[in-house]
C-alpha positions in Angstrom: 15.1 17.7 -232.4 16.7 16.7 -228.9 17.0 13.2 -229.9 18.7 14.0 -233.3 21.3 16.1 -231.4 21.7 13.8 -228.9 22.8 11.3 -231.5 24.6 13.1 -233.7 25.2 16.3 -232.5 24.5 18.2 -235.7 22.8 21.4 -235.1 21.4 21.3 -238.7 20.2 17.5 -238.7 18.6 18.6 -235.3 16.9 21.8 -237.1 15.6 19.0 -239.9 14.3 16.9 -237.7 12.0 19.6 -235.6 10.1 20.4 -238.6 9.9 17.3 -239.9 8.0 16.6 -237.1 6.0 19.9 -237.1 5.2 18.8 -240.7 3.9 15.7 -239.2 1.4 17.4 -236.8 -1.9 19.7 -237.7 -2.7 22.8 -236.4 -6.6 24.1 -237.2 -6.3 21.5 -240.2 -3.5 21.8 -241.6 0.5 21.2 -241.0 2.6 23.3 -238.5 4.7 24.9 -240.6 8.2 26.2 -238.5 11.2 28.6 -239.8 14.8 27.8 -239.1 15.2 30.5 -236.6 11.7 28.9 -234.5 14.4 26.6 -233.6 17.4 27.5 -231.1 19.7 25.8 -229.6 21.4 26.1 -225.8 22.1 24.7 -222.4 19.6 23.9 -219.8 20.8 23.6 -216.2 19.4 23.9 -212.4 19.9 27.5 -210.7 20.2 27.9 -207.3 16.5 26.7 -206.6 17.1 23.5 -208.3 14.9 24.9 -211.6 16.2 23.6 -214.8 17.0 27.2 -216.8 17.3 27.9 -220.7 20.2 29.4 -222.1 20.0 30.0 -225.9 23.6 29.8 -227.2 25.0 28.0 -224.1 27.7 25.2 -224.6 28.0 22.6 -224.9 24.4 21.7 -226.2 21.9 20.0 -224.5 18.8 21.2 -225.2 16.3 22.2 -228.6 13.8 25.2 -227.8 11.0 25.0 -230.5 8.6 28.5 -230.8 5.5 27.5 -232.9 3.1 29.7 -233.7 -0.4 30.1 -236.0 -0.5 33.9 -235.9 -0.5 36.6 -238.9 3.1 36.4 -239.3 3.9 32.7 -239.6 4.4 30.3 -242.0 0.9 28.7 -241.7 -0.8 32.0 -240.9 -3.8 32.5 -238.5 -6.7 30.2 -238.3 -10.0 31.4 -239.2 -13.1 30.7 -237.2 -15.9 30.4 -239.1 -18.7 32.5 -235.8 -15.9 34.9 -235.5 -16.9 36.7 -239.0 -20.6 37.1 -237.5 -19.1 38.9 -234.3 -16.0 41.1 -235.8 -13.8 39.0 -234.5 -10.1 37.9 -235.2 -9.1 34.8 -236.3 -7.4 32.3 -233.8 -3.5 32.9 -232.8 -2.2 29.8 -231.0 1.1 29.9 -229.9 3.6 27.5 -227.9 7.2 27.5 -226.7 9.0 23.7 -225.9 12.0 22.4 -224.9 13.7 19.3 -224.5 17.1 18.4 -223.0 19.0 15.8 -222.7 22.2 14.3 -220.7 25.3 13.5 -222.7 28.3 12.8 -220.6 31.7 11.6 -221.6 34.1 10.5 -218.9 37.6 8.7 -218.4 38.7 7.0 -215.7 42.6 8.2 -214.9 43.6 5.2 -212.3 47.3 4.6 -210.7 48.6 1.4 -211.8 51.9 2.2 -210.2 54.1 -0.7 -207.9 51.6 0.6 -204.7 48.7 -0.3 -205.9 49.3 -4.2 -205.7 50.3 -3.3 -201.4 47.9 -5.2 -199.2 45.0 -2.9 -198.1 45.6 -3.6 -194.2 49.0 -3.0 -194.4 51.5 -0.1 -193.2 54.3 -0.5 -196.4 55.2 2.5 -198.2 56.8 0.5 -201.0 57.9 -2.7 -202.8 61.5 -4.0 -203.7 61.9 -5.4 -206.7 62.8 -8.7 -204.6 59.1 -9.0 -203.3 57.6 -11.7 -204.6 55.0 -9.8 -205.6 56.9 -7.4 -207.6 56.3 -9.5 -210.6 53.1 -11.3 -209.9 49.3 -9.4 -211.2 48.1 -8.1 -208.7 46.5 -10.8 -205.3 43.1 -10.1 -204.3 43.8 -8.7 -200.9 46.0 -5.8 -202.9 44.8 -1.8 -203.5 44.0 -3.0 -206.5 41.4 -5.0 -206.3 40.1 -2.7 -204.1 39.7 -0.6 -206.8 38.7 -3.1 -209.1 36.0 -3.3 -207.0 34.9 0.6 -206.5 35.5 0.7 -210.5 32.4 -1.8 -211.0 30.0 0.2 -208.6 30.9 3.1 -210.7 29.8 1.6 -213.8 27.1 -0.2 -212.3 25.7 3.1 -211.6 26.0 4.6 -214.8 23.8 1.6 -216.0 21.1 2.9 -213.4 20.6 6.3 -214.9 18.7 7.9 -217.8 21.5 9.4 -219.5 23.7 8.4 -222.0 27.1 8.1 -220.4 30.5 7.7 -222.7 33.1 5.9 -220.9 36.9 5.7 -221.4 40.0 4.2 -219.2 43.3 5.7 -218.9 46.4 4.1 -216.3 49.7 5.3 -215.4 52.6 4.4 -213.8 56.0 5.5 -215.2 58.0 5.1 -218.4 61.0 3.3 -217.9 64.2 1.8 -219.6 64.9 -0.6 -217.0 64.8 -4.3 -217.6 62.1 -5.4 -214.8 59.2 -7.2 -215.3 55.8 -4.8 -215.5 57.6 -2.3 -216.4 56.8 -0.7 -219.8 58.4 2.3 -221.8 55.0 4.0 -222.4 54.3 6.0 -218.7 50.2 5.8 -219.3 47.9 4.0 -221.8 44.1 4.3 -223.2 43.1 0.8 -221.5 39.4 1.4 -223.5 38.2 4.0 -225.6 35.4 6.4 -225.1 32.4 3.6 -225.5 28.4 3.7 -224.5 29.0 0.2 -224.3 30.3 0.4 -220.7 30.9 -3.8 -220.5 34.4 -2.6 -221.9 35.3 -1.2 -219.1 34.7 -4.0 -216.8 37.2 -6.2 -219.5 39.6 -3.8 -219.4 39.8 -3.8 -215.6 39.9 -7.9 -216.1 42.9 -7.2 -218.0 44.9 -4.9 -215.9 44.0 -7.0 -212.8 45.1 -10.0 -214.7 48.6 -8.5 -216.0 51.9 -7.7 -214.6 52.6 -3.8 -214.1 55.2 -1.6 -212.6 56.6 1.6 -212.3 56.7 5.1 -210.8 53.9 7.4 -210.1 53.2 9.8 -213.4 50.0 10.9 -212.3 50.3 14.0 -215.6 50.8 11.2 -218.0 47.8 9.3 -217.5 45.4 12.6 -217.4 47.3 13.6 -220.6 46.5 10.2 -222.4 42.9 10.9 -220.1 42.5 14.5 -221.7 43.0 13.6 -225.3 40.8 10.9 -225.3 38.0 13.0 -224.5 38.8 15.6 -227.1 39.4 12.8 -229.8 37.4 14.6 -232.7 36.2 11.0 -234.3 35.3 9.8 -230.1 34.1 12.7 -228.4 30.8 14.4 -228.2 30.7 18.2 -229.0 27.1 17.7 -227.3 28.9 16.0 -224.2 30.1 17.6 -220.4 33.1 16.0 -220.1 34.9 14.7 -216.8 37.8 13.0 -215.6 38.0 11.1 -212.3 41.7 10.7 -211.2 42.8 8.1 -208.5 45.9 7.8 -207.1 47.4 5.8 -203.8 50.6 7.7 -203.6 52.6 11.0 -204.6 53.1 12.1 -207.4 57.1 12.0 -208.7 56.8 12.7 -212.4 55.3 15.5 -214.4 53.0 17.9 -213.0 49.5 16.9 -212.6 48.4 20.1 -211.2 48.8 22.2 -214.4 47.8 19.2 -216.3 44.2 20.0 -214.5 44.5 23.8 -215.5 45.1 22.4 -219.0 42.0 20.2 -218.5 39.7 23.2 -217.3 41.1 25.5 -220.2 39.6 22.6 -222.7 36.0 22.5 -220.4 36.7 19.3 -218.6 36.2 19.0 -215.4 38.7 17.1 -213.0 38.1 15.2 -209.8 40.0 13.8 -208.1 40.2 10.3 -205.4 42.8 9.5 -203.5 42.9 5.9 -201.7 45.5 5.0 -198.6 47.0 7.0 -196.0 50.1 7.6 -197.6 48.5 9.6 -200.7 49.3 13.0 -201.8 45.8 14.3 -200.3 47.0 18.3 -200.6 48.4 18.3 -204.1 45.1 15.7 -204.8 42.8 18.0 -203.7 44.5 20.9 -205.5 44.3 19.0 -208.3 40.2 19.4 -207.8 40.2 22.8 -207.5 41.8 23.8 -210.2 39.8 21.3 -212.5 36.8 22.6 -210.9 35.6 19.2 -209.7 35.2 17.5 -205.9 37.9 15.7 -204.1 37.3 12.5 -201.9 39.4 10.8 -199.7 39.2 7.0 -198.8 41.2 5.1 -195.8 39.1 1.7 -196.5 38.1 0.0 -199.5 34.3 0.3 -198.2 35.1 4.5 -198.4 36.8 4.1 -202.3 33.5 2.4 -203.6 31.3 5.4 -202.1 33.8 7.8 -203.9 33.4 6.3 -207.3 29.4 5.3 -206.2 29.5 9.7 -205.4 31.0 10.7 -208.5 29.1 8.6 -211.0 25.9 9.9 -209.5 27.1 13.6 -209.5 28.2 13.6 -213.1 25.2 11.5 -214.3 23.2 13.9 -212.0 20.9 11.9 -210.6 21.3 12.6 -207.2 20.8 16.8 -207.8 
């Protein structure tokens, strides 16, 4: 029943597939025979002791409760034992309660493609001119964003290590502009790679940003906006998934207002974290961002510190580290 769900998310196909299964097993010769309401449907997750708790009726789904039973009242009814008759005894009454979970997450990736990001890592500019050479190169390798090419791949790589089964997706912003300069695009943030188990997509998409030519402002609200509805894309997203969104950013924030985009994301049960990456980051309206998404904040000065904050974050919401 955990399986079906998992896949499909179906509450009904999950139901099937219980007692199909029950069907397929004997109890005191002959098939265990289950009713609809036997099977219930809820969240399981760690209390304060680290115990993994049953909640019937708690969203989103992860977990299929099964209550079988051989006793007067059940489909199969009790089982009769032939020595009992001799003694005045009852028949036999088994009965058994199981549950199985499972770990469905879909997550996007909100990164800054902004002008910054293609700065040198050891390097104290703020900015580039649009008469930098670099302006309308891809990005070099010593630039942030290779940096965070980098940290993206030991996030992934990490979501290949664990058991469950991860959806991935990759949103990037900069700014929507009319101006006629290279990189610079009218759209403020694009899906770079849709929500996908297939997690190799990722890693091509990040070829191809690292490869292109971008520009532009710092619309950190557009990208989680193009982030959000991506995870609540009806024919995409998993009504059985926890859904997350990591936001990066090197710099401040000078469009929209990513703050009560992240109350917006918590209203729809997504939670935000948030990374920011260079000294010259917005780390106080960052970390507000967090809170009110419900999620962790990290800071990183190095590229050595933004790996560990994407290595942190993929284990958290895989929980494999809890």
């Amino acid at each position: 029943g955990a399986s079906e769900l998992a896949k499909s998310g179906v509450v009904a196909d999950a139901r099937s597939a219980a007692k199909d299964v029950a069907r397929d097993n004997s109890v005191g010769n002959a098939p265990l025979r289950i009713r609809n309401a036997d099977v219930s449907f809820g969240r399981s997750q760690p209390d304060a002791s680290g115990k993994w708790v049953f909640t019937e009726g708690g969203r989103p789904f992860n977990s299929v409760r099964v209550n079988s039973s051989r006793d007067a009242d059940s489909r199969g009814g009790s089982i009769p034992l032939f020595f009992s008759s001799f003694y005045g005894g009852s028949n036999f009454e088994p009965k058994m309660t199981a549950t199985a979970s499972f770990l469905n997450i879909d997550v996007c990736l909100v990164l800054d493609r902004s002008t910054s990001m293609k700065l040198s890592i050891v390097t104290n500019e703020s900015g580039m001119y649009t008469s930098d050479p670099r302006f309308c190169q891809s990005p070099n390798a010593a630039s942030r964003w290779m940096a965070l090419d980098n940290a993206v791949r030991v996030f992934t790589n990490t979501l290949r290590t664990t058991i469950g089964e991860e959806q991935v997706a990759l949103a990037t912003y900069s700014s929507g502009e009319a101006l006629p300069y290279c990189g610079i695009s009218a759209q403020a943030s694009t899906l770079d790679a849709q929500l996908t188990t297939d997690i190799d997509r990722m890693d091509q998409a990040m070829n191809s940003l690292a490869n292109n030519v971008w520009n532009g402002n710092t619309d950190i609200e557009s990208g989680m906006r193009t982030g959000l509805a991506e995870l609540l894309n009806a024919s995409r997203a998993r009504s059985t998934a926890d859904k997350y969104m990591i936001v990066m950013t090197d710099g401040h924030e000078n469009r929209g207002d990513c703050v009560a985009t992240a109350a917006d994301c918590a209203a729809a049960d997504v939670i935000v974290h948030a990374i920011t990456f260079s000294d010259y980051a917005d780390r106080t309206r960052m970390a507000e961002v967090a809170r009110v998404g419900g999620g962790r904040y990290l800071h990183a000065s190095n590229p050595a510190e933004l790996a560990e904050a994407f290595r942190t974050l993929a284990a958290q919401i895989s929980q494999i580290t809890e």
